[in-house]
C-alpha positions as CSV (number, residue, x, y, z in Angstrom):
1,X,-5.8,-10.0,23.0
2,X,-1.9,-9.7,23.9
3,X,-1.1,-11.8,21.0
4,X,-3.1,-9.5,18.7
5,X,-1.6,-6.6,20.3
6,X,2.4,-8.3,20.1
7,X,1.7,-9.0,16.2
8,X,0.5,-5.9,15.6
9,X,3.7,-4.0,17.4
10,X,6.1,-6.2,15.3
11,X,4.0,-5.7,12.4
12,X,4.8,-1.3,12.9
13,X,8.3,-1.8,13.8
14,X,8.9,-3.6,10.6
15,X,7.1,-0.7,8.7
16,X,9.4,1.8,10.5
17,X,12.4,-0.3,9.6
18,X,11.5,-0.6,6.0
19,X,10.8,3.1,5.8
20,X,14.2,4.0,7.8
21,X,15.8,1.7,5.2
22,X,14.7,3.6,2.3
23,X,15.2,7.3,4.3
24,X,19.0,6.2,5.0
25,X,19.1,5.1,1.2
26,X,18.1,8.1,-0.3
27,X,20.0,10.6,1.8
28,X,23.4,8.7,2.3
29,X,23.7,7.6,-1.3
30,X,26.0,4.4,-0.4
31,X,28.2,6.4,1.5
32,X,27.2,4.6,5.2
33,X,25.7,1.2,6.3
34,X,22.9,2.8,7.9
35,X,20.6,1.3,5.5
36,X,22.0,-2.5,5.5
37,X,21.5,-2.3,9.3
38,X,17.9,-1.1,8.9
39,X,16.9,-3.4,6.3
40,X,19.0,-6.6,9.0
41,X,16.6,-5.2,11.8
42,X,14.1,-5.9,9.2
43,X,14.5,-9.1,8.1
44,X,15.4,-10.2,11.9
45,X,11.6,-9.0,12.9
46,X,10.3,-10.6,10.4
47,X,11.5,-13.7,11.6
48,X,10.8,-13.2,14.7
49,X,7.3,-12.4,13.4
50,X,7.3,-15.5,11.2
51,X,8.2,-17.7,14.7
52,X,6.0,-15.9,16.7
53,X,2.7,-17.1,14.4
54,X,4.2,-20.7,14.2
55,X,4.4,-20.6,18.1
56,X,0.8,-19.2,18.6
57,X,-0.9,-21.7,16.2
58,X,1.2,-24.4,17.8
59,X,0.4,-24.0,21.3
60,X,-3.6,-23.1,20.5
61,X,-3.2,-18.9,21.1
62,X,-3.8,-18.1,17.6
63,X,-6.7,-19.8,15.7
64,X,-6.3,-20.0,11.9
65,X,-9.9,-19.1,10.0
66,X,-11.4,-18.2,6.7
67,X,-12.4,-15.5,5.2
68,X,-15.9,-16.1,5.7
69,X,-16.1,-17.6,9.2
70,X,-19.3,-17.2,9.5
71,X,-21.1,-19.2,6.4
């Protein structure tokens, strides 16, 4: 349930980070790094994300299934 609740957390902030990305492109037209920092948070969560699933599958917390578990 913590796992769920971790994935789902990184899974937001990325949202926000993507969206902050965009806002800071739109309004500062090239004129800051704003929006390469946002879009470097990002990539970096989704790493993190990315290593976080390995880890969980790896050590048994997450368990992979189909889209149908039940048949």
């Amino acid at each position: 349930m913590l796992a769920d609740f971790i994935i789902v957390l990184i899974l937001l902030l990325i949202v926000a980070s993507l969206f902050s990305g965009m806002f800071y492109m739109l309004h500062d037209r090239g004129q800051s790094t704003r929006a390469v920092k946002a879009l470097s948070i990002r990539i970096a969560l989704s790493l993190l994300l990315f290593f976080l699933l390995l880890l969980g599958y790896w050590t048994g917390i997450l368990h992979p299934h189909g889209l149908l578990p039940n048949r």
